[in-house]
Structures are given as structure tokens and as C-alpha cells.
C-alpha positions in Angstrom: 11.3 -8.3 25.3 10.1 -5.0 24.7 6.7 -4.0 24.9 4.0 -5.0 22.2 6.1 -7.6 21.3 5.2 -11.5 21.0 7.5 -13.8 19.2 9.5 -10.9 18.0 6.5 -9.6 16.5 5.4 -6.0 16.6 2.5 -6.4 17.9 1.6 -3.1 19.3 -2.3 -3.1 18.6 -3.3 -5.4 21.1 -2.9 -2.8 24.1 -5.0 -0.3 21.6 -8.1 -2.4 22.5 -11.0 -2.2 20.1 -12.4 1.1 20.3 -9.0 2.3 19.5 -8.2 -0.2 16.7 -11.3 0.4 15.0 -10.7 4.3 14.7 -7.1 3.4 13.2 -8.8 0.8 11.1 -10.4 3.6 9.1 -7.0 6.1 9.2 -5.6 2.7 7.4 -8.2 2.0 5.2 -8.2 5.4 4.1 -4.5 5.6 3.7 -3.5 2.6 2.6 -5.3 2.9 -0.7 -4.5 7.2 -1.2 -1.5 7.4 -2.8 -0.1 9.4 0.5 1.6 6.6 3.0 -0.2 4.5 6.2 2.6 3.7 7.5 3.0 7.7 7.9 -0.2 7.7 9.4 0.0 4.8 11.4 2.7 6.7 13.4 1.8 10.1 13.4 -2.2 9.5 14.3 -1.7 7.6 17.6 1.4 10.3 18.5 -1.5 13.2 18.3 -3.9 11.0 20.2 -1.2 10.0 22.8 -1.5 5.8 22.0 1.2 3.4 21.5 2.5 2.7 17.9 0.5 -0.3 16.6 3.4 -1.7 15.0 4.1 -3.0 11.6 2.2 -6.4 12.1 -1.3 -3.9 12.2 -0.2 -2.3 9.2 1.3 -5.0 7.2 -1.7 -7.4 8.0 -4.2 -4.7 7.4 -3.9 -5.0 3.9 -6.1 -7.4 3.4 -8.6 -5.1 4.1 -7.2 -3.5 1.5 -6.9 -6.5 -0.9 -11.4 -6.6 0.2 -11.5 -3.4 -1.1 -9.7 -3.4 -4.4 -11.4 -7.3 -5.2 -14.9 -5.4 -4.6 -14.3 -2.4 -6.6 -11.9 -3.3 -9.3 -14.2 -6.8 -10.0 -15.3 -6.4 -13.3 -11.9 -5.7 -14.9 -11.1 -8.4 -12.5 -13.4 -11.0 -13.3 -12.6 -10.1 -17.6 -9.2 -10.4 -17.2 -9.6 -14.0 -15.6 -12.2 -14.8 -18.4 -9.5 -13.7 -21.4 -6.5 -15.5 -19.8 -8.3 -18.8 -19.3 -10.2 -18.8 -22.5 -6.4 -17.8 -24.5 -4.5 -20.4 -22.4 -6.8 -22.8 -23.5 -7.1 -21.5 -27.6 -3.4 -21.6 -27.5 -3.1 -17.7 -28.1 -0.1 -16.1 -27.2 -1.0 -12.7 -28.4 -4.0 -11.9 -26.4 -4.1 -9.1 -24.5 -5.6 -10.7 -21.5 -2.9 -13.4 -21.3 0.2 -10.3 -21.5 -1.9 -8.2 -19.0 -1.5 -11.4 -16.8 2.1 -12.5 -17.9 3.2 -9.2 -16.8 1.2 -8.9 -13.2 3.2 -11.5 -12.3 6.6 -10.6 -13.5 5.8 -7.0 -12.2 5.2 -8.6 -8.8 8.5 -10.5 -8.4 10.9 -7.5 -7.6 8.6 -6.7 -4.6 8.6 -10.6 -3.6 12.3 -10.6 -3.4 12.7 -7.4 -1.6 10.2 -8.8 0.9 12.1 -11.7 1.5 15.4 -9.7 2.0 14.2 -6.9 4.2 11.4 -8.9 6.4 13.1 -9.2 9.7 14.5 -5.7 9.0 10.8 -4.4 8.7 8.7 -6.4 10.7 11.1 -6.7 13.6 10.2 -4.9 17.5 11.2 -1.1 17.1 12.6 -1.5 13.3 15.0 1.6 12.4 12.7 2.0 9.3 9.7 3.0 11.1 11.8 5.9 12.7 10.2 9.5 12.0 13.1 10.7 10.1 12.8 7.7 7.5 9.4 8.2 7.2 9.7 12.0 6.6 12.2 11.7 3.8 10.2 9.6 2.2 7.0 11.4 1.7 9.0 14.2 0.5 11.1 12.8 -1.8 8.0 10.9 -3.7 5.5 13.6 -3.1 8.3 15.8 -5.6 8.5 12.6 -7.4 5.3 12.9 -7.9 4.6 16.7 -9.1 7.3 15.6 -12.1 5.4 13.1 -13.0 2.2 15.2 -13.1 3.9 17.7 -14.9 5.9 16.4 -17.6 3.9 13.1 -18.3 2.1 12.7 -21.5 -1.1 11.2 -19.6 -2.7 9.7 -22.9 -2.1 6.1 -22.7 -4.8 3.7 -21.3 -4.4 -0.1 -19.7 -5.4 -1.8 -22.9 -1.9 -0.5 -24.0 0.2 -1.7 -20.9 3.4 -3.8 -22.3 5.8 -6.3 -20.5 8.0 -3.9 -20.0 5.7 -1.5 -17.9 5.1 -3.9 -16.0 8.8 -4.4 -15.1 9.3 -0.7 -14.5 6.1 -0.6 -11.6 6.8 -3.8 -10.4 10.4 -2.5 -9.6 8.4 0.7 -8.4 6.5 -1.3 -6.4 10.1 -2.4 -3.9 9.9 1.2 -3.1 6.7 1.0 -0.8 8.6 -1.7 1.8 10.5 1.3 2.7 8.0 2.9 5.5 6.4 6.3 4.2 6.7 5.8 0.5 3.4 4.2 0.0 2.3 0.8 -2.4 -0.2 3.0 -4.4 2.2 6.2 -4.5 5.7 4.7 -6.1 2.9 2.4 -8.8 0.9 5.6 -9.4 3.8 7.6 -9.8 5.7 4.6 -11.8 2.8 4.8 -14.2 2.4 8.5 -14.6 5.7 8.8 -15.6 5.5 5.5 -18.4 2.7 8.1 -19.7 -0.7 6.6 -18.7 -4.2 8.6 -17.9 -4.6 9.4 -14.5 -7.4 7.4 -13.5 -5.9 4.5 -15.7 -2.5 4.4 -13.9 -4.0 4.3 -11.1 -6.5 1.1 -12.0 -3.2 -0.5 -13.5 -1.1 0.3 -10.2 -4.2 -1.5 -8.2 -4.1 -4.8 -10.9 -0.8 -5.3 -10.5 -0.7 -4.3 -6.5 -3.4 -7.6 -5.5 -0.1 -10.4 -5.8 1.8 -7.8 -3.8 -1.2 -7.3 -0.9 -1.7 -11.1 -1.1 1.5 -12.1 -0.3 2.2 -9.2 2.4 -1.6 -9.2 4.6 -1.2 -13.1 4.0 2.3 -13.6 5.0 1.7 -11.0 8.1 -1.4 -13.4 9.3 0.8 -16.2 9.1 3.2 -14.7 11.2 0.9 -13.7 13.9 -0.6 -17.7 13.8 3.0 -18.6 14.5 3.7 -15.9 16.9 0.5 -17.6 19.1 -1.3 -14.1 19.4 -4.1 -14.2 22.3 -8.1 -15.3 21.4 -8.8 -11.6 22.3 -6.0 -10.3 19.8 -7.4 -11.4 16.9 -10.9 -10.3 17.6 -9.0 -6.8 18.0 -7.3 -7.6 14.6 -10.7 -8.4 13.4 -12.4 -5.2 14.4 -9.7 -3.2 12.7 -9.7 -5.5 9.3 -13.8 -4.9 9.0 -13.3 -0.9 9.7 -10.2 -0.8 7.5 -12.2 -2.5 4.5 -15.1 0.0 4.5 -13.0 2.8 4.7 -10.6 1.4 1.9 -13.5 1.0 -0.7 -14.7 4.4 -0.1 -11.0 6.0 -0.4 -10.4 3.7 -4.1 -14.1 5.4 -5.3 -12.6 9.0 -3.7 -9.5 8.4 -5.6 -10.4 7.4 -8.9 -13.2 10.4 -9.3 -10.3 13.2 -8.0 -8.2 11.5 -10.8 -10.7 11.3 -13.6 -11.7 14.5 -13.3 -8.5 16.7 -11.4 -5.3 15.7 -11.2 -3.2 14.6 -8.8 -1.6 17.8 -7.2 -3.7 17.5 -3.8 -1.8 14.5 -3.1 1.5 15.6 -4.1 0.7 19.0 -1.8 -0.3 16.6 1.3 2.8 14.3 1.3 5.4 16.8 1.1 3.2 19.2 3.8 3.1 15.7 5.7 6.7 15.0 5.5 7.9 18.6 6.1 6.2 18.3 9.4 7.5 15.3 10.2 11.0 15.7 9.6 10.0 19.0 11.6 8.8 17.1 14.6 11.8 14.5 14.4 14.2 17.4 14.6 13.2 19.3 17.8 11.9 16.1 19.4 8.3 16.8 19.2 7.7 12.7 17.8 9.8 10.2 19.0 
């Protein structure tokens, strides 16, 4: 069995310790929320510090730090759209906007479901192909240009009270994208909504409504897995330590986003990724990351 692997698991954290974990806690946090890829980080940060790659149970079960984050922030809207769905379930109302906004959160969230399902072992598995520095390269390129189209031909006037069934479909299938390592959960729904037309700061608030089923069902699934997998006392306390620091750093990079948004654009992200994945794909090429 190779190293940092229990079960089959990737379960590379637990030789980080807690120090270690707690510093990658807050690269996650950070990252996991910016539209700019923590997987990318996850394997790029502890090549520069000279670590072990924490493997994709970290990252995967990290999000619910993430899912902390977005509850804490986004719980107003939150809390209203709960409000208008049960009060037009129970009136019988079939036009309120409450009860579509919900409708299509959870059709938007199926495609990602299913492609969960299909590529799990493929992803999750001890020294996955996907998690190779060339895959996760490409893939901040390629939406980082993705991206700057969006932000330059998008109409950027629509707001979340207008979202329709349909644009729901069209993230939620944007949404697969971000199982592929380096494409980023926040970056394919961002860039999904830019493009259907939406504000800036609302696409991004509509990308995180629609993203909780998604981070549910990933962070929960991963914590399942570990259970199974019959991870050490000691291992989850490390888990634990990187779930607390990944949650305080997550709220502070959704506040960070949503005031670049509101009042900028989103051209320092788009600049990062592909800066990010030129140099990895530079580093994969004359060896310099393995």
C-alpha cells in the first residue's frame, strides 16, 4: 500500500501533523471559496514548503469548512429562501419565486451528483492521475481564459431574483467541471453565471446557493469515507484542526470576494489562474514538481 494510504484512501494529511495542517487549513479556506482552484494549491503549497501531498480526502473533506462559511455568510438569503419555499409549498403556489429558486438548486445539483458517483474511485483513489501537475495546469488555464470571455462579452445586468430553471441547468452542468482537479467549484459556477449575463457580485451569490447540495454531499460523503476507512483517534483531531482553520479563513475569502466583485471585476482572478497554471505546466515540463 503506498504511503498516506488507509483503506485505499488518500490520506496524506495525517503525516503533516497539526502545525502543518493548520497552515494548509487556511491556503484551503482561502482557496476553496476564490474562484482560483485548492486543489491547485493543495499541491503546489506543500511542493514549495517540501511536505507530502495531503491527498484528496484533505481537500474533498475540507469543504465543509467551506459549507461553515458560506451557511454563516450567505444566512440571510439563506434563511428567506427557506421562509418562501415553505410558506408557498404550503399556499399551494407554484409561481413563487422562492419555490423555483429551490426547484432549480436541486436540479442544478444533480449533474454534479452523478458525475461524483462516476468518477469517485477515479478521484479519491491513492496517487489518482487527476491530481497529476499537468492536469491541474491545463485546467487553470483553460478556465482562467474561460473566464476573461466571460468578463468581457457578458452583459453583467441580471440579478438572482431573475435566475430561471434553465440557469440553473446550465451551472449545475458547470458545476461537473470542478471534479476535474484545478478547475475550481466556485470558478466553472462563477464563470457559468457570468456568461448567462448576471452582475458580478450576484453570480457569484447564485454560484454559492446553488454550490451548498454540492459541498454537502462531497465534505459529507468524504467524512463518511474516512469513518469507514477506520482513520486513527489522532487523525481526526489533525482533520479537526484543519476544518476550524479552513472555516475562518473561508469566511474571510467569501467577504474578500464579494467586495472585489461589487466594486472591480473579476480580471485579478482570471490574471492569477492562468499565471498559476502557466507555471505549473512550466514546472511539470522540466520536472521541477512531480
Amino acid at each position: 500500500m503506498a504511503a498516506g494510504c488507509t483503506e485505499g484512501i488518500d490520506t496524506g494529511f495525517v503525516a503533516l501533523g497539526y502545525a502543518k495542517v493548520a497552515l494548509l487549513g487556511v491556503f484551503q479556506g482561502i482557496t476553496e471559496l476564490l474562484p482560483i482552484s485548492s486543489t491547485a494549491h493543495m499541491r503546489i503549497v506543500p511542493a514549495f514548503l517540501g511536505w507530502p501531498d495531503p491527498g484528496s480526502a484533505f481537500s474533498a473533506a475540507m469543504q465543509m469548512a467551506a459549507l461553515a462559511a458560506v451557511v454563516s455568510y450567505f444566512w440571510a438569503d439563506i434563511a428567506e429562501l427557506t421562509g418562501g419555499t415553505v410558506m408557498a409549498i404550503l399556499r399551494g403556489d407554484g409561481r413563487s419565486p422562492y419555490l423555483k429558486m429551490t426547484v432549480g438548486i436541486i436540479i442544478g445539483s444533480i449533474p454534479i451528483v452523478i458525475g461524483g458517483l462516476l468518477l469517485a474511485k477515479r478521484l479519491n483513489t491513492c496517487g489518482s492521475p487527476l491530481r497529476s501537475i499537468w492536469v491541474i495546469g491545463a485546467s487553470c488555464v483553460v478556465m482562467g481564459l474561460l473566464l476573461a470571455i466571460a468578463e468581457i462579452f457578458a452583459r453583467h445586468e441580471r440579478d438572482i431574483t431573475e435566475v430561471r430553471l434553465r440557469d440553473a441547468v446550465y451551472v449545475g452542468l458547470a458545476q461537473v467541471g470542478a471534479l476535474i482537479p484545478g478547475v475550481s467549484r466556485s470558478g466553472s459556477t462563477l464563470t457559468a453565471a457570468l456568461w448567462l449575463g448576471f452582475q458580478r457580485d450576484e453570480a457569484a451569490r447564485y454560484s454559492f446557493l446553488l454550490g451548498i447540495p454540492a459541498i454537502v454531499g462531497a465534505g459529507g460523503k468524504e467524512m463518511w469515507e474516512l469513518y469507514k476507512a477506520h482513520i486513527s483517534a489522532e487523525a481526526w483531531q489533525i482533520l479537526g484542526v484543519g476544518l476550524f482553520t479552513a472555516s475562518v479563513s473561508a469566511f474571510i475569502a467569501i467577504w474578500t470576494l464579494m467586495r472585489i466583485l461589487e466594486r472591480f471585476s473579476a480580471w485579478p482572478f482570471v490574471i492569477y489562474r492562468i499565471g498559476l497554471g502557466g507555471y505549473l505546466l512550466y514546472a511539470a515540463y522540466y520536472g521541477l514538481m512531480s
